[in-house]
N, C-alpha and C positions, 0 to 999 in steps of 0.2 A: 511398664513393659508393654502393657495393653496397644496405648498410646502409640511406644515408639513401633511397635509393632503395625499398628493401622497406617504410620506416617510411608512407612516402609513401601509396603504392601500397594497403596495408592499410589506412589511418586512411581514404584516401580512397572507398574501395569500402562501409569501414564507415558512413559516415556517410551517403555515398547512400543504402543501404540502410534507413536506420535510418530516415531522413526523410521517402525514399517508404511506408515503413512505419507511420511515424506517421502522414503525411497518412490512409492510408489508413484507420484506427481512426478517427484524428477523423473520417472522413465516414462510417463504416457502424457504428458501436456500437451506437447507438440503434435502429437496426433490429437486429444482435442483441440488446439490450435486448427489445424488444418482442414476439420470435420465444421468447425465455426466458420469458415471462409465464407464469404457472402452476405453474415448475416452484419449490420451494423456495427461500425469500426467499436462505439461505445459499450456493445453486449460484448465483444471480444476483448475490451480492457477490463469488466463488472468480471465478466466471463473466468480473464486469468487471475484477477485478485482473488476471486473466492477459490478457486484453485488451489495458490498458495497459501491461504491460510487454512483450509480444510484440514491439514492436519491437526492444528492446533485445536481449533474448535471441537472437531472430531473428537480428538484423545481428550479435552479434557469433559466434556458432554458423556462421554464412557466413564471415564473413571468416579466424579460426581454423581452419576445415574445409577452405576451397578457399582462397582468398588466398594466405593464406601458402604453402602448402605448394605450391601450384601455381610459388607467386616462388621460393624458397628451391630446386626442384628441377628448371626447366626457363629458370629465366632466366640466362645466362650469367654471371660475376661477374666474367670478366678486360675486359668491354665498358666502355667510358667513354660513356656516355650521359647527355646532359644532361638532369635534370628539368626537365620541363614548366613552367607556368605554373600549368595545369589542377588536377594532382595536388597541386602544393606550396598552394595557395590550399583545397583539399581538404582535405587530409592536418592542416594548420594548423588548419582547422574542426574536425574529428574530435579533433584534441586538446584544443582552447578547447573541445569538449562535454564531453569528460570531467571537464577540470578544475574548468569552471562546476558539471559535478554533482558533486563529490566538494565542493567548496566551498559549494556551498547546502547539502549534506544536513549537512556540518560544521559551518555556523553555526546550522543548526534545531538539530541534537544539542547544540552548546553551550549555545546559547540555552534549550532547555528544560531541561537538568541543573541552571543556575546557578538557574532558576525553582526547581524541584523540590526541588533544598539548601536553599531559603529555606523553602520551605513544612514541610521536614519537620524543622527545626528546633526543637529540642524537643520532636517529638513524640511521643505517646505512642502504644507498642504494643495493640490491643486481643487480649483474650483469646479465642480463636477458632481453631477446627479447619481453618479455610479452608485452601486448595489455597497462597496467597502471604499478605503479612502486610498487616495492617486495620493502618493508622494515623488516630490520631485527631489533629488539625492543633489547636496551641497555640491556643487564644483570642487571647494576646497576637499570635501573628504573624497569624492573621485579620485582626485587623484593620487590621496593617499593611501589607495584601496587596487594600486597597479601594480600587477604581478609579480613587479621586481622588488616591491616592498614584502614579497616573500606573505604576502594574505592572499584569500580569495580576489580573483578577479571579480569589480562588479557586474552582473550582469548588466544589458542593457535594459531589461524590464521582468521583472521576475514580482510573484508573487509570495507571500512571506507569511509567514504567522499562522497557528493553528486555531488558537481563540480567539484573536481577534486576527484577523487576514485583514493584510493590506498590498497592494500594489504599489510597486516602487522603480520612478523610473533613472533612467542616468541623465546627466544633463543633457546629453548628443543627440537623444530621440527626438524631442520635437521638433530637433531643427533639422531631423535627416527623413523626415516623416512629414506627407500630405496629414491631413485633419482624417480623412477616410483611412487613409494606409493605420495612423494612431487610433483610431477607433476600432478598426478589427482589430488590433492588436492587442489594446485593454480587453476587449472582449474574450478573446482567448482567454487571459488571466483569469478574469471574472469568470471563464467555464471550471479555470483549476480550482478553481474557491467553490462555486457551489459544488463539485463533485468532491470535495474535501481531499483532494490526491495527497494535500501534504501531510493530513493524520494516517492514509493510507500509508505513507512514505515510512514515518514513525512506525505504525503496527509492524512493517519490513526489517525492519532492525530488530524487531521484539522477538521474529521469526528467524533470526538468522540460521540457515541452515546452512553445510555443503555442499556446492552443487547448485544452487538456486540462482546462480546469478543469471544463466541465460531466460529462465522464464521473470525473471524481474525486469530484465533490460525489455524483455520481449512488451511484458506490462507497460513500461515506460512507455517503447514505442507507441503502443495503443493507447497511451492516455496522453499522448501530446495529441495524434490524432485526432483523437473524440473531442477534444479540446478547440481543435482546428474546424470541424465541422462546426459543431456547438458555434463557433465564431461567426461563421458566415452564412447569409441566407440567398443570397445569388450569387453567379459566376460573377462579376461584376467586384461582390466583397471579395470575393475568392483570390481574385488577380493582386487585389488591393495586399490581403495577410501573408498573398505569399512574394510581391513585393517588400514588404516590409520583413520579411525574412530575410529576402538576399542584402538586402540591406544594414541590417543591424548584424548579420552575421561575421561583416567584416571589419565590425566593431569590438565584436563581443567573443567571449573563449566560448569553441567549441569540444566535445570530444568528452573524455571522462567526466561525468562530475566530481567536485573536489567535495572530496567530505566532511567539509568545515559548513556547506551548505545546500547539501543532497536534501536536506528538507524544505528544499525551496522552489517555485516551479517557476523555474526562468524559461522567458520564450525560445531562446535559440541557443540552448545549452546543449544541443545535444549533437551525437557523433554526427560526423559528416554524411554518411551511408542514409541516416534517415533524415536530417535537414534535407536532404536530394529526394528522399522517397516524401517528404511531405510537401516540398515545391510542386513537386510533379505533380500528387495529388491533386493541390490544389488548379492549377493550371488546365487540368483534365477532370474542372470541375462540372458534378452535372446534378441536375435536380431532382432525380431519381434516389438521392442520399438523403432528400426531405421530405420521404414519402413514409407515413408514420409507419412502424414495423408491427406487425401483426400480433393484435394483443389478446390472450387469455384470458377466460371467464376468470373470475375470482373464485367461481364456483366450483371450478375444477381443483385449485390450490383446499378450498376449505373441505371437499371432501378427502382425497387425499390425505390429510392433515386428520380429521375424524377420525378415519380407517387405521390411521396408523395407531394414534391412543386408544383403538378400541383392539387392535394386537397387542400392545403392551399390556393394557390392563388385565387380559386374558393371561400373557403367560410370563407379565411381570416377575410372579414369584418364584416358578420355575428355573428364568433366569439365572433371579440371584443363586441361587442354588447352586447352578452348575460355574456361576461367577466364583462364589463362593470355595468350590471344590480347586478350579483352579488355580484359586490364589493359595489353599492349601498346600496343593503341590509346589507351587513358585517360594514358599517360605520354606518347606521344609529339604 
């Protein structure tokens, strides 16, 4: 009873937590969205990820910090106390969350690996000093991979894989694509691989909330961008990536992602509205975007960070106490 009594008790504080934490992002992101303007399109993608996932992190950093420890060292264990009603309909919650997200992000991971084997079936390695490996996608599975055959459209170039990432492109690129236009465009790819957006994509699924989808899309948009910048280092590549946009765009599906391959970071998969806002950008490119952004002592994070362990350690136990007392009331 002890036991299911702590299981309770945890899952249930976690989940409160979690929810009033979410509510909260859904309703003020967009105001820090809008307080971020100006600063680098990539602190405003870093920016809304950690956003979204604050809840998570958050409630479970609470409930492992004070919860537990508070249950496990001041609540009695030779007590026979009935669980609540409260707690147990809680505690159930909190579990059916984790499991719903370990199961959505399992069948997205599946869902897009079985895509991914298909597509890179027989494909051929291209020869290439890149950072991960250029494949170039069979003509035959092309075109077994066309809309009406009721699968994912292939993209034109998208980036794939979380452990091993690789770039893969369709037959029609090299030959609709200058050597420069194809080189910003790898590079792109190569920005969604080192910034690892498609584990990010996965932890998305892990999080699914209600309600999240506009600051998801919002993320999206800012990490094609940051992606876009990452790419070019003059007006010059600029013209080049965002040729190669209008170009492959009227090759390649735009608009929703299909969810057979949302773990995938294809260059011109996305709604019309921001393919338009990212041509632009790039067209009205200027070099004031590669002017490094104003960086923080470290010294200021490692005090900070002192200061806060040396509040905790002070009134750590107090805490749990009133931790403690609360969850009292929540059980009974």
């Amino acid at each position: 009873m002890f036991a299911a009594r702590g299981l309770a008790v945890s899952f249930s504080v976690f989940v409160m937590v979690y929810c009033v934490l979410s509510l909260a992002v859904r309703l003020c992101w967009r105001t820090v969205k809008l307080h971020s303007q100006g600063h680098p399109v990539r602190r405003v993608a870093d920016l809304l990820f950690v956003l979204r996932m604050f809840p998570l992190v958050a409630a479970a950093a609470i409930t492992a910090a004070f919860t537990v420890p508070s249950f496990l060292l001041l609540e009695p264990r030779a007590i026979d106390e009935p669980l609540g009603a409260i707690p147990l309909v809680l505690g159930i919650c909190g579990a059916a969350l984790g499991i719903f997200g370990l199961a959505n992000a399992g069948l997205a991971l599946r869902k897009v690996s079985r895509t991914v084997a298909r597509w890179t079936a027989a494909a051929q390695p291209l020869a290439s000093s890149a950072p991960v490996p250029v494949l170039r996608i069979s003509p035959v599975v092309s075109a077994l991979n066309r809309p009406a055959a009721n699968r994912p459209a292939l993209p034109a170039m998208t980036a794939a894989g979380i452990v091993r990432p690789k770039v893969l492109l369709s037959p029609t690129v090299e030959s609709m694509l200058t050597a420069s236009e194809l080189q910003t465009a790898l590079n792109h790819e190569f920005a969604h691989v080192r910034r690892r957006d498609n584990l990010k994509k996965l932890l998305l699924r892990f999080v699914a909330f209600p309600g999240m989808a506009s600051l998801e899309a919002a993320w999206l948009e800012a990490t094609e961008m940051a992606a876009d910048d990452a790419a070019v280092s003059n007006a010059s590549e600029a013209l080049d990536l965002a040729a190669a946009l209008i170009k492959l765009s009227r090759v390649s599906p735009s608009g929703l992602v299909d969810p057979a391959i949302d773990l995938t970071a294809a260059l011109v998969q996305s709604p019309a509205s921001v393919m338009n806002a990212r041509v632009e950008r790039l067209i009205a490119w200027s070099d004031h975007r590669l002017a490094s952004p104003q960086k923080f002592s470290p010294w200021y994070g490692l005090a900070a960070a002192t200061a806060t362990v040396a509040v905790f350690a002070v009134t750590y136990t107090p805490l749990l106490v009133h931790v403690h007392t609360a969850t009292e009331w929540l059980v009974r």
